[in-house]
C-alpha positions in Angstrom: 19.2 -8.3 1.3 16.9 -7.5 4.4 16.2 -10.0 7.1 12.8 -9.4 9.6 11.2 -11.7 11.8 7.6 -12.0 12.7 4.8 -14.1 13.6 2.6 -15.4 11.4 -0.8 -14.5 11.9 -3.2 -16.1 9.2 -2.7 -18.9 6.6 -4.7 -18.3 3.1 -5.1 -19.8 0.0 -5.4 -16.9 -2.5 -7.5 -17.0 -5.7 -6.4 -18.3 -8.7 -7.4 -17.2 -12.1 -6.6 -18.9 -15.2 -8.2 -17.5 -19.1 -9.8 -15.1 -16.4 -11.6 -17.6 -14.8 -11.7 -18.3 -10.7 -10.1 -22.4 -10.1 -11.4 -24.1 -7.7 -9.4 -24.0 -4.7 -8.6 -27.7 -5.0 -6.1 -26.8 -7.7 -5.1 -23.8 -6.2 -1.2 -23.8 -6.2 -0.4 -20.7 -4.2 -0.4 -20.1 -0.3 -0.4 -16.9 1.2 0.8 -15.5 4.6 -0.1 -12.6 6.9 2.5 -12.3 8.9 3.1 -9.4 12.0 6.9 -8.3 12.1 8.8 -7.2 15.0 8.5 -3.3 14.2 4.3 -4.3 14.1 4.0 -3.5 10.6 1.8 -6.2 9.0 2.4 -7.7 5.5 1.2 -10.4 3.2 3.2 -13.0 1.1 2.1 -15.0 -1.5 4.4 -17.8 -2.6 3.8 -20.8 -4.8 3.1 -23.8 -2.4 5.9 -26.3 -1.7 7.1 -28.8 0.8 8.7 -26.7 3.5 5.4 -23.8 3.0 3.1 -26.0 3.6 3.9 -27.1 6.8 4.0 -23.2 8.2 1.1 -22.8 10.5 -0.5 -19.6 12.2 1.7 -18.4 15.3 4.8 -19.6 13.7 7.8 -17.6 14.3 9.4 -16.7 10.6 12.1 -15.3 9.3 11.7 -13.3 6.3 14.3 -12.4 3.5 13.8 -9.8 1.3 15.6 -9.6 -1.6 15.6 -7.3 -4.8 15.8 -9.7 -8.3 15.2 -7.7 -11.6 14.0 -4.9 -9.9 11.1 -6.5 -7.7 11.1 -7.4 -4.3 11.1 -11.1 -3.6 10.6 -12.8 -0.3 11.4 -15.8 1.5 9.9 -17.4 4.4 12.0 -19.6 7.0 
């Protein structure tokens, strides 16, 4: 387990497909995050949206946990 923080630098909603077809961006249930770390690399996260996500804005300050499950990198935003 890794722990960064950064500053979070753009809010998205990323598209959606589903039976290879774009949604509409009303039904989108994803949220995605470009966020600038301490070391001033720059990455993106894209996590399903929820109650606590939602409410992260641009030029919050996050913490970020990275974590390996079944062989892929997971992250969590705080």
């Amino acid at each position: 387990m890794k722990e960064f923080k950064g500053i979070v630098k753009e809010v998205f909603i990323p598209n959606e497909y589903k039976n290879n077809q774009l949604i509409d961006i009303m039904y989108a249930t994803k949220i995605g995050f470009k966020i600038k770390l301490d070391n001033d690399e720059e990455i993106t996260i894209i996590k399903e949206q929820d109650e606590y996500n939602a409410n992260i804005l641009k030029d919050d300050e996050v913490t970020i946990i990275q974590e390996v499950v079944d062989g892929n990198y997971t992250y969590d935003l705080y």
